[in-house]
C-alpha positions as CSV (number, residue, x, y, z in Angstrom):
1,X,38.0,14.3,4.6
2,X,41.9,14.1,4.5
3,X,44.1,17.2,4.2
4,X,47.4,16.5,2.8
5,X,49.4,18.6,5.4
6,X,50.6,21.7,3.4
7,X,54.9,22.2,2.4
8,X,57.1,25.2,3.1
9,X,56.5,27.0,-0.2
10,X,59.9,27.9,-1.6
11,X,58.3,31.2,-3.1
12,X,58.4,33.7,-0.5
13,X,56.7,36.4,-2.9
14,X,53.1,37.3,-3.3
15,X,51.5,37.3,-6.4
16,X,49.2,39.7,-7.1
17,X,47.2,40.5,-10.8
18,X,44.8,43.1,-11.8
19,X,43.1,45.7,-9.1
20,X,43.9,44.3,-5.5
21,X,44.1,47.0,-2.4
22,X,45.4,45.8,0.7
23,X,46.0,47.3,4.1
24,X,49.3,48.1,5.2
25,X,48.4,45.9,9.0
26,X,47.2,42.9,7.0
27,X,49.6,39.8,7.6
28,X,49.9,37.7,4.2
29,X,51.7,34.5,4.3
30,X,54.2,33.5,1.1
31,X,52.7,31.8,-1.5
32,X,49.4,34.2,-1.6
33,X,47.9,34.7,-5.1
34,X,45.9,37.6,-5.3
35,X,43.8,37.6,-8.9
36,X,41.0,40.3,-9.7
37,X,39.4,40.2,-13.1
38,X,38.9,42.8,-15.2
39,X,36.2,44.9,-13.8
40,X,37.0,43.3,-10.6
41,X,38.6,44.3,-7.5
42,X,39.6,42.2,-4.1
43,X,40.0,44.7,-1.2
44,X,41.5,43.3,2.2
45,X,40.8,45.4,5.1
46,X,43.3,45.7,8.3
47,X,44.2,43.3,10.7
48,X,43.5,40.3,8.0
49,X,45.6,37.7,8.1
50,X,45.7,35.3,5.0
51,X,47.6,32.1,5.2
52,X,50.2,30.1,3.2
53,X,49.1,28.8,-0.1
54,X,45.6,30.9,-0.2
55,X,44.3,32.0,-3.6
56,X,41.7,34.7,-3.9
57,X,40.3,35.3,-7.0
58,X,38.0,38.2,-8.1
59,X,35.6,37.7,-10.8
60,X,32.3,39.0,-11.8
61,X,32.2,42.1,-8.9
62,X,34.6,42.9,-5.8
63,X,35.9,40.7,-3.5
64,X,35.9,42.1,0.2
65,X,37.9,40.8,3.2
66,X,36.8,42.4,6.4
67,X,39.1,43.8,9.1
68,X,40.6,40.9,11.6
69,X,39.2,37.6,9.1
70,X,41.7,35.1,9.6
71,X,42.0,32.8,6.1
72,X,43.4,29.6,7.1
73,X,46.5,27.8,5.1
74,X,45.4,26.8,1.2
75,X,41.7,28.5,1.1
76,X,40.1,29.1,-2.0
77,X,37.9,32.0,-2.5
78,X,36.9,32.7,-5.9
79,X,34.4,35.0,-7.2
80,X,33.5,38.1,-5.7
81,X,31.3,38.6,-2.0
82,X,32.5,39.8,1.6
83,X,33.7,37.8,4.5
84,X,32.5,39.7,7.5
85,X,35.3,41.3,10.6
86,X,37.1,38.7,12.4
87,X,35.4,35.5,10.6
88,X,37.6,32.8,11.1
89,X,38.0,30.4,7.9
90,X,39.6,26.8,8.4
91,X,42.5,25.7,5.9
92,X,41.7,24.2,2.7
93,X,38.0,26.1,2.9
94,X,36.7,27.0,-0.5
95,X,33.9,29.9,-0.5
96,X,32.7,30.4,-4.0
97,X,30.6,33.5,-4.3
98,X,31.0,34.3,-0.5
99,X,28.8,36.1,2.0
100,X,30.1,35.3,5.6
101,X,28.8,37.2,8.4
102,X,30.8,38.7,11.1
103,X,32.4,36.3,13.6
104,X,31.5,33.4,11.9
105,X,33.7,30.1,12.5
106,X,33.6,27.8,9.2
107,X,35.5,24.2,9.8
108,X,38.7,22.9,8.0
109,X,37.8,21.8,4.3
110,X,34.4,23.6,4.2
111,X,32.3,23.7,0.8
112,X,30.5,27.0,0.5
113,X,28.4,28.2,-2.6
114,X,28.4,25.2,-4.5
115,X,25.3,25.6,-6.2
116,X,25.6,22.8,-8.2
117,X,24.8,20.1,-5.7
118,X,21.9,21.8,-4.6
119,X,20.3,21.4,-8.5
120,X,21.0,17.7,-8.5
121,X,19.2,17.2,-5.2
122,X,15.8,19.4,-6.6
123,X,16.2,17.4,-9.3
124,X,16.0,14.6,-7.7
125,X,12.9,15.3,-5.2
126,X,10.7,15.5,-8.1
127,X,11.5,12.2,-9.2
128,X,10.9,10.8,-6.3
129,X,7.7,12.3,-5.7
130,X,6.6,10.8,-8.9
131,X,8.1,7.6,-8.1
132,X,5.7,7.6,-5.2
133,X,2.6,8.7,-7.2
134,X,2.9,5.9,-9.6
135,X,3.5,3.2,-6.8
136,X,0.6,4.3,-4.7
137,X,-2.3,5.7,-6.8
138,X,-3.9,9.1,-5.2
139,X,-7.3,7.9,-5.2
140,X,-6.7,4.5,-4.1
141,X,-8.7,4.0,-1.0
142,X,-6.7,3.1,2.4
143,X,-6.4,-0.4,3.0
144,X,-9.0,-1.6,6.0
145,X,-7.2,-2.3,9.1
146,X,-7.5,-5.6,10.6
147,X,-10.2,-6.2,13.2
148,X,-9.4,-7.9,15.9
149,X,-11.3,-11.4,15.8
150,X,-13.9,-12.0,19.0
151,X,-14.4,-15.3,19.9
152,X,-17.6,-16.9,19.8
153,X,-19.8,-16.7,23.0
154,X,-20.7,-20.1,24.0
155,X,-24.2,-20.9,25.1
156,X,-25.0,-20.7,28.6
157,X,-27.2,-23.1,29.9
158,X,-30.3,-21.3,32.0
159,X,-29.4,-23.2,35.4
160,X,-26.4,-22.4,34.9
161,X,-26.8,-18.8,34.9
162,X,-29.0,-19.0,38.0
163,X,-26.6,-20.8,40.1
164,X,-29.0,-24.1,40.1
165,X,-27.0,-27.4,39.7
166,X,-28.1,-29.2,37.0
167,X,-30.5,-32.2,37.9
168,X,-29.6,-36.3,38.5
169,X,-31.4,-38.4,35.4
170,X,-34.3,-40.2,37.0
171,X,-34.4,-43.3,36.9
172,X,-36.8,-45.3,34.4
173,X,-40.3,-45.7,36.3
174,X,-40.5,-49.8,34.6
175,X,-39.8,-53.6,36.5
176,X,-36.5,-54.3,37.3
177,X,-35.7,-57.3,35.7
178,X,-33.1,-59.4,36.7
179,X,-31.3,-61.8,34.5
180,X,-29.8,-65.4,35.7
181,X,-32.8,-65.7,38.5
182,X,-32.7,-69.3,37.8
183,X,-29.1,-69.8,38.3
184,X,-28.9,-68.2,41.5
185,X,-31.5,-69.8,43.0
186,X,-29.9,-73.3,42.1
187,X,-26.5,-72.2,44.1
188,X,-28.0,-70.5,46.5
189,X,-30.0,-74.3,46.9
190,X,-26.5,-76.3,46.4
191,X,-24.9,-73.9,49.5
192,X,-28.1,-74.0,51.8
193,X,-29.6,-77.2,51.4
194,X,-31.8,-76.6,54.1
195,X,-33.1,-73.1,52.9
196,X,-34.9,-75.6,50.3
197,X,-36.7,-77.5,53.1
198,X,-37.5,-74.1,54.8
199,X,-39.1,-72.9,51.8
200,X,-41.1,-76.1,51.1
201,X,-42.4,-75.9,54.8
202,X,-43.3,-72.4,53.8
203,X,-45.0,-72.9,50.7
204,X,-47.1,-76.3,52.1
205,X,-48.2,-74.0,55.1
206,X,-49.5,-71.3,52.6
207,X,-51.5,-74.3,50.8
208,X,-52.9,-75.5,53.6
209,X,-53.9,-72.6,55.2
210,X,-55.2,-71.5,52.0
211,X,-57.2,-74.5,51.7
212,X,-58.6,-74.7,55.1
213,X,-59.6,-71.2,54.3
């Protein structure tokens, strides 16, 4: 928040209006207005100091100022309340309706007793509340959380398990036949001519012995 810094007043008096009592040690700056409404009173007790440019205005009851508050330069205090001994308010403060305890500190440009910010935002929590109701039905049941998805288990073979190694196919228990026979045998003749004469000799000694027999 900005604070316009705050001019020499050219009026050195005080005003003061209606029923206003103040202590002969309190320190008032130039430029005070002091204002009590009919029925009204503002008091200022000893030691107070009140700075340039403050306005204090009495309205609906009396308006106390403890002994030692300090009211900083332009402070506005209207309606009626007490500010504690030696509270301390900043400059350009406004306290509407005030009740400061003792030795309280309030900062430069302070808002107290503005009730009517504090109506717009219970107001407002209602509408929100309804806001919510009508986006999220009360009796609408939680959504389900999400279950993490197991893989599936893959089938363990039995031997497996056991630690056995799976067995070699077995060979087929029928002849083995062997293509090309006759092709062979005629290179095998054309590269070992002689292995033909061997197995003549061979076969005519199986005859004969055969036939002897």
């Amino acid at each position: 928040m900005y604070l316009s810094p705050l001019q020499l007043s050219s009026n050195s008096q005080i005003l003061m209006s209606g029923d206003v009592v103040v202590n002969e040690s309190a320190a008032i700056a130039p430029g005070v207005i002091l204002q009590a409404d009919p029925g009204s009173r503002i008091s200022i007790a000893a030691g107070a100091c009140i700075g340039m440019g403050a306005i204090l205005h009495a309205r609906e009851g009396n308006l106390d100022i403890g002994a030692g508050v300090i009211l900083g330069a332009g402070v506005l205090v209207v309606g009626s309340g007490t500010i504690g001994a030696n509270a301390c308010i900043g400059a350009a403060a406004t306290l509407i309706d005030p009740c400061i305890p003792q030795m309280q500190i309030l900062p430069a440009g302070a808002l107290i007793g503005d009730s009517c910010r504090q109506v717009v935002a219970e107001a407002a929590a209602p509408e929100t509340a309804e806001a919510d109701t009508v986006d999220r039905p009360i009796d609408a049941p939680d959504s389900p959380k999400t279950q993490p998805q197991t893989p599936p288990e893959t089938a363990v073979d039995p031997s497996e398990s056991n630690g056995a190694h799976p067995s070699p196919p077995q060979p087929s228990e029928g002849p083995t036949i062997l293509y090309g026979q006759a092709h062979i045998n005629q290179l095998l003749g054309t590269l070992f001519p002689h292995r033909q004469a061997f197995n003549r000799s061979e076969e005519n000694g199986q005859t004969l012995s055969g036939g002897s027999g």
